[in-house]
N, C-alpha and C positions, 0 to 999 in steps of 0.2 A: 574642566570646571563646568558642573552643571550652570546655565544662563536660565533666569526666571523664565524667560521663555520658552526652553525647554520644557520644563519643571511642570509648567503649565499645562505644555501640550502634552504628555506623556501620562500626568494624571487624567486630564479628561480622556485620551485613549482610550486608557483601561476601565474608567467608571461607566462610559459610554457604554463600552460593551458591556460591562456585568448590567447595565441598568441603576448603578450607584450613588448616590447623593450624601455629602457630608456638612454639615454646617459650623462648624468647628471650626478652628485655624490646625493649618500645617505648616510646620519648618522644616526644611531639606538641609543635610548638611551630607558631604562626601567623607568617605571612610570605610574602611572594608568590611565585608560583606555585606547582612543587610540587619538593622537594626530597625523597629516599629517600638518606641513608646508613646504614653497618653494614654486620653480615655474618649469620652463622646464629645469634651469640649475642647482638647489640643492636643495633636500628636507630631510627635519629633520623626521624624525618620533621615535616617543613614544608611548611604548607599553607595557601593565601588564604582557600579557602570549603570548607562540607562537599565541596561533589560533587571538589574537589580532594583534600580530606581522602581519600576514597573510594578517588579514583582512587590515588591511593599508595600503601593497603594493598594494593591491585591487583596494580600494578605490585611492588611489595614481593613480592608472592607469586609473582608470575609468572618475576620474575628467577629468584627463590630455586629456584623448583619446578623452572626449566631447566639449573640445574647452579649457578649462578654465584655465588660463594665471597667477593667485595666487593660492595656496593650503592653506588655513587654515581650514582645520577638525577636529571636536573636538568630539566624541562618547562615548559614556560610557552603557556598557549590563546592562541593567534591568534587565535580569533573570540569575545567577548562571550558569546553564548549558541550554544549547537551541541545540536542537541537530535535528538528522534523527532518523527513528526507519526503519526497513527497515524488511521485511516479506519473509523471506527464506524457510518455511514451506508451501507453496503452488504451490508446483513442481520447481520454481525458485531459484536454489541455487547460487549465485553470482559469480565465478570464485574469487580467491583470488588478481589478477593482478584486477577486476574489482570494485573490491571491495575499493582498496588501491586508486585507482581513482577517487573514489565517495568520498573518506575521502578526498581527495587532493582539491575537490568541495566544502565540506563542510568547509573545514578550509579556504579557500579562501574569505569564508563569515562571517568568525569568528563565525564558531559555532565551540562547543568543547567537543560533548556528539554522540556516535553514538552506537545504541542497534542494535544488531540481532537478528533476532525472529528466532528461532531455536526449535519447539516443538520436532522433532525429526531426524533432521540433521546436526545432530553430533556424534562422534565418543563415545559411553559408551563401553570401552573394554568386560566387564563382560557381555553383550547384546548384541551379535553379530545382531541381527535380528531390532537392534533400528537405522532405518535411512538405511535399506539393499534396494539396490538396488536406493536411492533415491539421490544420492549426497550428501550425509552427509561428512560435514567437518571431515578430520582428527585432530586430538589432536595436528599436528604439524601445521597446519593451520593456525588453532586458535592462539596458540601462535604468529602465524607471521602476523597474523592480529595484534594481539593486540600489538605486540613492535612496528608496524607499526602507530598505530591508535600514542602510546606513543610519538612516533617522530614528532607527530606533537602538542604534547599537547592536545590531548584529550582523552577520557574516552571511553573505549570499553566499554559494557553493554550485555554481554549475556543474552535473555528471553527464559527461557525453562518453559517449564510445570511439574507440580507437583499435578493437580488434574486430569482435564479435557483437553479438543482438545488435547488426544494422542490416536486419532484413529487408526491412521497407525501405532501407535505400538504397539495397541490391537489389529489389524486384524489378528495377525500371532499366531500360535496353542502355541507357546511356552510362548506367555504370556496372556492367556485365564484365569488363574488364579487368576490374577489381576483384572480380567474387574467386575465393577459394573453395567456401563451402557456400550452404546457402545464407546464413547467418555470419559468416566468417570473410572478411576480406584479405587480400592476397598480402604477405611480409612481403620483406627483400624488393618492393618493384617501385621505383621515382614515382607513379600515378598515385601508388599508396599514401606515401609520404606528402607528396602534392595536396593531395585532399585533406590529409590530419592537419598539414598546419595551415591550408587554410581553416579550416573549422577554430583548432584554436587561435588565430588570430582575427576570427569573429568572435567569438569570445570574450577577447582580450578590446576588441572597441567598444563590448558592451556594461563589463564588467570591469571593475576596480581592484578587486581581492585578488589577494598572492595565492589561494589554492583553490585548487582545480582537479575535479573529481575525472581519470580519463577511462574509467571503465574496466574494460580487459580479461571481464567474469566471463564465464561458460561459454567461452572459444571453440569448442566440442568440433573434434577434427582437425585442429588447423596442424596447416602443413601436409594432410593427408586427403585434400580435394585436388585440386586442378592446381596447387601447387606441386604435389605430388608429380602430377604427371608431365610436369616443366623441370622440374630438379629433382626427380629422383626421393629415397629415402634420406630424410634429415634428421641429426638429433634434436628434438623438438625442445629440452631444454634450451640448448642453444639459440634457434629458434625464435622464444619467446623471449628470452631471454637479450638477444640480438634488435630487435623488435622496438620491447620496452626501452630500449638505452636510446634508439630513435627517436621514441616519442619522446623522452623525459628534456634530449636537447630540444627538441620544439619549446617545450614548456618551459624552458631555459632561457629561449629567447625570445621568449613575450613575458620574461618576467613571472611565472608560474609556480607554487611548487604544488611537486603532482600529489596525487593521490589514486590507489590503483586496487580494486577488489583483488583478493589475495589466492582466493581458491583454485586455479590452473597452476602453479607451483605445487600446490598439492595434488591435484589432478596427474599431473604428470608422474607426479613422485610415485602413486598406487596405480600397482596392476591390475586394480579394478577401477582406474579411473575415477574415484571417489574421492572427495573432500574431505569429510567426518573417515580417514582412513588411518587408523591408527598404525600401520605397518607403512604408510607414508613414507618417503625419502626423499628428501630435496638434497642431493648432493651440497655437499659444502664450498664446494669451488663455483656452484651458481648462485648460492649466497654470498659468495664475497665481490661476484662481480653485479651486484645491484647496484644501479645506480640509486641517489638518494631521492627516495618513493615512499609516502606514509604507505603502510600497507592497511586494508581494509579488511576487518575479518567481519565476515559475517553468519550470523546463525539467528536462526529462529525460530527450531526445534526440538532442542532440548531442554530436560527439563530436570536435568537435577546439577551439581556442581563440577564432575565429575568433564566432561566435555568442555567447559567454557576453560576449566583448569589449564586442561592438556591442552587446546586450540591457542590460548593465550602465554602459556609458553614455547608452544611452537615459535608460532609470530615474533614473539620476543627474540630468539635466535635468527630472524629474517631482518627484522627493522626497528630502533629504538623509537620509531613513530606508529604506535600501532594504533588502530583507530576502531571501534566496536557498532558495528550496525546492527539494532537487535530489529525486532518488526514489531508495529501494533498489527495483528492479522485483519485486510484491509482486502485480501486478493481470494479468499474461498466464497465470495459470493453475494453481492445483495445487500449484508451488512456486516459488519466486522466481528470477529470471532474473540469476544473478549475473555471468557475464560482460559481458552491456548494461549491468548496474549501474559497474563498473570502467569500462567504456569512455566511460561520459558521465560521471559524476562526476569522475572523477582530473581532465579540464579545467576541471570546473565547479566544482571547489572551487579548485584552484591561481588561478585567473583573482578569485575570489573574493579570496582571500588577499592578491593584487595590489591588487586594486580598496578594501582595507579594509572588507571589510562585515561589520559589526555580529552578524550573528544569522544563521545556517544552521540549515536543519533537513531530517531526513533525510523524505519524506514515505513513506506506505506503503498505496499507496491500495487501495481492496477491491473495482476494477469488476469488475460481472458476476456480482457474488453473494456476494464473497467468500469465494472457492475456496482461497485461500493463506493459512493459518494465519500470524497475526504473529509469531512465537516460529519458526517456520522461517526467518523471515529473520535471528533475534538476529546470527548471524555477520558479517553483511553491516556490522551499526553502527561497526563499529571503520574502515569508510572514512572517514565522518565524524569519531569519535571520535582514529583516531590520525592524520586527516588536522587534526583542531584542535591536539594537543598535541604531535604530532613532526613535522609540515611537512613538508620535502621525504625527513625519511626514510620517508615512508609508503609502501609499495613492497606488490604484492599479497600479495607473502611475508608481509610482517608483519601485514597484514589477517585472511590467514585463520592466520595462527599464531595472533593477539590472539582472533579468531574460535570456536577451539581451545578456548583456555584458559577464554573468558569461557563454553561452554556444555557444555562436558565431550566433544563431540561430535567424533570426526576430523577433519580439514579432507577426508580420503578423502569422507566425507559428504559434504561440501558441493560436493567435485566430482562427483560422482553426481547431484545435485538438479541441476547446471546441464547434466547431458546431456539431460534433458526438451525443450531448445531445439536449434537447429541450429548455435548461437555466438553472436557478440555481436551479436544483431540483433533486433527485434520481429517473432519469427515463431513464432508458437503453434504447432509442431508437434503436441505432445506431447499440450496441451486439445484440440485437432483432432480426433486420435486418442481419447479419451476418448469422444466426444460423435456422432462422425459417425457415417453410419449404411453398412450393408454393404453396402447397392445403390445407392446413388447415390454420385454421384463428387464429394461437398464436402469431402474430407480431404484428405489427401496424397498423391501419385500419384508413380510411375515416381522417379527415383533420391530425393526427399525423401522416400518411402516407405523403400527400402531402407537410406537413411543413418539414419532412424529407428531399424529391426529392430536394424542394431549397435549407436548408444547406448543401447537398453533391454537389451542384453544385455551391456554393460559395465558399465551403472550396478547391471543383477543381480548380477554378479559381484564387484564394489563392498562392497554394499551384506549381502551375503550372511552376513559374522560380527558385523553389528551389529542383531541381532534383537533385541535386549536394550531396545535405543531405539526407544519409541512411533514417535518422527517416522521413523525409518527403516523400522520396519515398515509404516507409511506410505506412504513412497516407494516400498518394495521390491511392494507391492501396485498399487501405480498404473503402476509400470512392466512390473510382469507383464499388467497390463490391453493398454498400450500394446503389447508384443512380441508379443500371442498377435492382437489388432486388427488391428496391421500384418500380421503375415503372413495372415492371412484377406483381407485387402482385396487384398494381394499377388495371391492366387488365385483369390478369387471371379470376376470377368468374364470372366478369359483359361479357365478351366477352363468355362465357361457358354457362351462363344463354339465350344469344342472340343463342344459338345454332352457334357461326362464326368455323366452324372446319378447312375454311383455315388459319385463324387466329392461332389457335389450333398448326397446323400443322406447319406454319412459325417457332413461339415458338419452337417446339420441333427440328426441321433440322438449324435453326438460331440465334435466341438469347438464349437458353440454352448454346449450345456450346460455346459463347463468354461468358456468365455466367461463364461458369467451365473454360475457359479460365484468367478473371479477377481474380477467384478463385485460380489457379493456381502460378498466378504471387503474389497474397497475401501472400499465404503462403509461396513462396519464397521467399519474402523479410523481413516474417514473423519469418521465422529460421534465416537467415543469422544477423538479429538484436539479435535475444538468442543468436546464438553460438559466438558473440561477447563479450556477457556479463556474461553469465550461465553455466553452468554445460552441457553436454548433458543429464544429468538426466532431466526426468519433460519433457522435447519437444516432447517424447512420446506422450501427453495428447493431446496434442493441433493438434498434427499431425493426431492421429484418428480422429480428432472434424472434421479437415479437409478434411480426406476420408472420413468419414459420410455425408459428405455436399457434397460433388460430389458425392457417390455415388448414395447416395438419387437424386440428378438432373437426371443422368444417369436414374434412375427409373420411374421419373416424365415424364422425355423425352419420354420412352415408352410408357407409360398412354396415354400420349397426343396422341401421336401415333398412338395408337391401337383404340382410339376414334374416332379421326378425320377418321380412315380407315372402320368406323363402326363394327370395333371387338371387343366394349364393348360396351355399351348399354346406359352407364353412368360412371361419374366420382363421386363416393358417395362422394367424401371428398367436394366437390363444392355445393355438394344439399344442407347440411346443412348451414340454417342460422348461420350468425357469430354471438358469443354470447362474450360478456367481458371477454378475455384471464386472466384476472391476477388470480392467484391462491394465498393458503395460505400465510401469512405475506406479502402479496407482492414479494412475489418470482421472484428474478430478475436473475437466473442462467439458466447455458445451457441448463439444461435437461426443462426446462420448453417450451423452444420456438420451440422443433425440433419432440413430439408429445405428447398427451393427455394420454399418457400411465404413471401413477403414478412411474413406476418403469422403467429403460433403462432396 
């Protein structure tokens, strides 16, 4: 039963944040789903759960705020839980004040499920060295996350690891013990298990909720390291298999039910090793010995119906608890890639809605350092959020209008952040540009070059009367980087090739310096957005990317220099022809674009 006090707080919440005032009366009454009538002088609203309650005053406001002179609303969530997943394990730790803020976002849009990915920051007392030195949450934290998340009627989700991606808490001597691969810790051994349940029994004093996300993605090798060379060849279904039924009684007996990313069942099943494998085999006799595991499928690549189809009925034959993790693209760089976001989600959530599953969540992952601020994607949730509560009306229009509303911000902004990429595809232009360096050729070349220079001059132009916004002054700094980059890359070889050394020379006494000057002002805008949201853990990472980029200019600049003054003879990095940068798997991280050295 909603208590006026609730009712109270939950409206200011959400008006807070939009910036909304209504002078009118309102009456709450409970009842399923969500119900909005009235006009500018009383509205009714009906509602199942807070994050419903929520989402009403929302939409209440949203109507009201867009002209419209009647309220009759009628919504009802397609999915159970529809949530954020949100990626704290690549140098980005959230602040707890920033965090509670993002839940205050989310429930404004009636979602009601929010996961942290925490592979290893968080507080395991027994482990001093798990989450040292990285912003790992304390136990008290946690807990006030999670009474927090409670107050608003939703679901905290802790995702820790219990196979694999626990590099960084194998890198340290005192748990060397454990490692099988570098990212994979050892099955089968009492220390393993030692360590899993204490973690989830830290966990368990900090958190409330019955499920618990335990990881168990891209294990890549295991049983083929140094367990290998203790036991021999094993069948690795069995294996993981054996494994999993260990960790699920932990989670059994702190009261847990687990939850477990889905893709090394399949992994193992293809002879390539791959996920998206359609010649896939998961034997049936390892399906029948699962223990009871929501399974997690994730995808965030494709882009037509065809793949979430077949993924979702696989699953289906594994586990009647299947659970859908799509992505808002959050991890190619700098800012979030929102048209790859539209183009794989819109199928992968409809197909979902088909298939009846239970629980979606948006995820937001932070590879590579965690370069994309969480709160630049806020716009992106209302895929999710009005893809749960209006179904097939969800259309992009109303994304980024919902988008609009829910963070003060023009939808012009959010089309500006998505010209950083070339369209709806995974191709890091833009991080490219950022990171690579001016004499070698591992950026963008010949017309991906030139299609670059025009979106960073459209999204300036964009972006240009909304100085007022941190995040855009942001954007508007990272794309002056990118436009002033590209056209030096543009001229650097062909003007070097012409033998022009005052050209040479200009570069090095004049547009380098305003280089490392745009540089400069980036990265100042580029902390002061972290230490709003994050930990000062993790700005380390990003901060050396950033001396490496100016120092290397600084170096470049004497090159040019010592050329143009005939004290070198040649600039070898220019001699060679430029050949097809893209490396293994399509390798789209830092260290690719800044030299040809396998190793930093």
């Amino acid at each position: 039963m909603f208590t006026s006090e609730t009712i109270a707080r939950i409206q200011k919440t959400v008006w807070d944040l939009i910036g909304y005032t209504y002078k009118g009366s309102v009456s709450v009454n409970e009842g399923p789903g969500l119900r909005v009538a009235g006009d500018a002088n009383a509205v009714t609203v009906t509602a199942q759960t807070l994050p419903a309650l929520a989402r009403a005053f929302f939409r209440m406001a949203q109507e009201l705020s867009a002209g419209k002179t009647e309220l009759n609303i009628c919504e009802t969530a397609q999915f159970e839980s529809c949530g954020a997943f949100l990626d704290f394990s690549r140098n980005g730790v959230m602040t707890v004040d920033a965090c509670k803020r993002y839940m205050d976002y989310l429930s404004a849009l009636g979602m009601n499920l929010i996961v942290l990915y925490t592979e290893d920051t968080y507080t395991v007392p027994e482990y001093p060295y798990m989450g040292y030195l990285r912003g790992r949450y304390s136990q008290q934290e946690l807990h006030e996350l999670d009474e927090y998340a409670l107050s608003l009627g939703m679901e905290l989700v802790p995702c820790i690891q219990t196979l694999g991606h626990l590099e960084q808490m194998l890198q340290w001597k005192e748990h060397q013990h454990m490692k099988d691969q570098p990212t994979v810790i050892m099955c089968d051994e009492p220390d393993t298990y030692a360590f899993i349940e204490a973690e989830i029994r830290s966990i368990r004093q900090s958190i409330s909720g019955r499920r618990l996300h335990i990881g168990m993605d891209e294990a890549h090798g295991v049983g083929l390291g140094r367990y290998f060379y203790k036991n021999g060849l094993t069948d690795r279904f069995e294996l993981l298999s054996r494994h999993l039924q260990k960790v699920v009684e932990l989670c059994q007996k702190y009261d847990f039910y687990p939850l477990m990313w889905s893709d090394m069942f399949f992994r193992l099943g293809s002879k390539t090793d791959a996920y998206y494998d359609l010649e896939s085999d998961i034997p049936q006799s390892v399906i029948d010995s699962l223990p009871p595991v929501g399974m997690v499928y994730w995808d965030y690549y494709h882009t037509d119906d065809f793949w979430y189809e077949h993924m979702l009925t696989q699953h289906e034959k594994m586990s009647k608890d299947t659970i859908f993790a799509g992505g808002l693209w959050t991890w190619s760089g700098f800012l979030p890639q929102v048209d790859f976001t539209w183009a794989t989600m819109e199928p992968g959530l409809r197909v979902c809605a088909k298939h009846q599953v239970k629980t979606v969540m948006a995820t937001m992952w932070g590879d590579d350092g965690a370069e994309t601020d969480h709160f630049l994607a806020l716009s992106q949730l209302p895929m999710f959020s009005e893809f749960c509560w209006r179904a097939d009306e969800c259309t992009p229009e109303l994304v980024k209008a919902t988008g609009e509303f829910l963070t003060g911000l023009p939808k012009e902004a959010y089309e500006a952040f998505s010209l950083f990429y070339p369209g709806a595809v995974d191709r890091r232009t833009g991080k490219a540009l950022v990171y690579c360096d001016l004499l070698y050729p591992l950026g963008p070349q010949g017309e991906e070059l030139e299609k670059s220079i025009d979106r960073s001059r459209k999204a300036l132009e964009i972006l240009s009367p909304m100085n007022d916004s941190a995040m855009c002054r942001y954007a508007a700094a990272l794309f002056d980087v990118c436009l002033q980059k590209a056209m030096l890359l543009r001229e650097m070889r062909p003007r070097y090739l012409q033998g022009d050394k005052d050209w040479l020379a200009q570069t090095a006494e004049e547009t380098i310096p305003a280089l490392m000057e745009a540089y400069e002002i980036l990265r100042d805008e580029h902390k002061a957005l972290w230490e709003s949201h994050y930990k000062r853990n993790g700005w380390e990472v990003l901060a050396l990317r950033y001396g490496a980029v100016l120092g290397r200019l600084t170096d470049v600049q004497d090159v040019l220099l010592r050329y143009s003054e005939d004290e070198l003879d040649a600039i070898c990095e220019l001699d060679e022809q430029p050949l097809d940068p893209t490396r293994k798997n399509g390798m789209q991280f830092y260290q690719v674009y800044v030299t040809p050295a396998y190793n930093l």
